[in-house]
C-alpha positions, 0 to 999 in steps of 0.5 A: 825386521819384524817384531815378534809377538809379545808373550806375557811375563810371569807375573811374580817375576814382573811384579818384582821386577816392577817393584825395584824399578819403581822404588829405584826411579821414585827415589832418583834425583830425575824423578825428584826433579820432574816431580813424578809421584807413583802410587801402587795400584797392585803388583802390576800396576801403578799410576804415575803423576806427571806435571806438563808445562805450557808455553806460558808457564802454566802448569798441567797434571796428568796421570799415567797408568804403567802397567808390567804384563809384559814387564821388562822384555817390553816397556810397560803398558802405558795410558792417560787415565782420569782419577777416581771419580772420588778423587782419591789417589792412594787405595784405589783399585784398578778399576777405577782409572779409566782411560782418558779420552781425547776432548777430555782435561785428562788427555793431553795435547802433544802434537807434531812430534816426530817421535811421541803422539798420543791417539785416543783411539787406535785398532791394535794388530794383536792377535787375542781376544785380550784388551788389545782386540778393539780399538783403545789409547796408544800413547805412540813412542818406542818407550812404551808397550803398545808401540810393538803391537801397533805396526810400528818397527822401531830402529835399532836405536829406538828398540826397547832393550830387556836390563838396559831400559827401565820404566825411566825410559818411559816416563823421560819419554813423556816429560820431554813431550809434556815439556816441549813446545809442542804440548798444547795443554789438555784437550779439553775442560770436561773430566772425561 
């Protein structure tokens, strides 16, 4: 079964929509476990640190960009991102996450996974002239919105379900590869 094209949310229902799933899972026992800490960036968008563990132990911190453009009837747009060159977190804009890049501290190594991957690079099969058009990261797995306009076809179990997932799905999807053995640490040393 193909997927169909995705249609933009509206915006006010996506923000709100975003918002409460926010605050529900900021304040669940899942999220107080793994540590995520979100800041808001606007209403469509927040930014969402993650820790990843090497083999050794060590820990890694990562910072995920969701974004509700097509918030809930599709997981949320989901990227790697650098902080601000500043190093400030909190009254940051979106402008000033920019997407991480392979070679770069903050991208990260999750390789052989069936199910999860990361690609620096990836041409898109949207058809617009939107973000999508030239080749961007694809963080690969069914919890995510870049999977259905990347020529994937999940399975009925795989499928992201409208009032059944939430941005959880998501962030779960990625602390289980970040956790995993096969996380092999950031790519690289740069700030890229």
């Amino acid at each position: 079964m193909t997927t169909p094209l995705p249609v933009p949310a509206d915006e006010e229902v996506a923000a709100a929509v975003f918002a409460s799933h926010i605050a529900r899972v900021s304040a669940s026992a899942q999220a107080r476990a793994q540590g995520w800490v979100f800041t808001p960036i606007d209403p469509l968008h927040a930014v969402v640190t993650v820790a990843a563990t090497r083999a050794t132990g060590e820990k890694d911190l990562y910072y995920v960009l969701l974004g509700a453009e097509y918030y809930d009837s599709y997981p949320p747009t989901t990227s790697f991102v650098c902080p601000p060159a500043n190093g400030a977190v909190e009254g940051t804009s979106l402008d000033q996450w920019k997407q991480a890049r392979k070679g770069g501290r903050w991208f990260p190594l999750a390789e052989g996974l069936s199910w999860f991957a990361v690609h620096d690079s990836y041409q898109f099969q949207f058809p617009s002239e939107d973000a999508y058009s030239s080749p961007r990261q694809l963080v690969c797995c069914s919890a995510t919105f870049e999977y259905y306009i990347s020529g994937h076809n999940p399975t009925e179990s795989q499928r992201w379900r409208q009032g059944r997932h939430t941005l959880a799905a998501t962030l779960d999807r990625i602390q289980e590869a970040l956790d995993s053995a096969n996380y092999g640490g950031p790519s690289g040393a740069d700030d890229s």
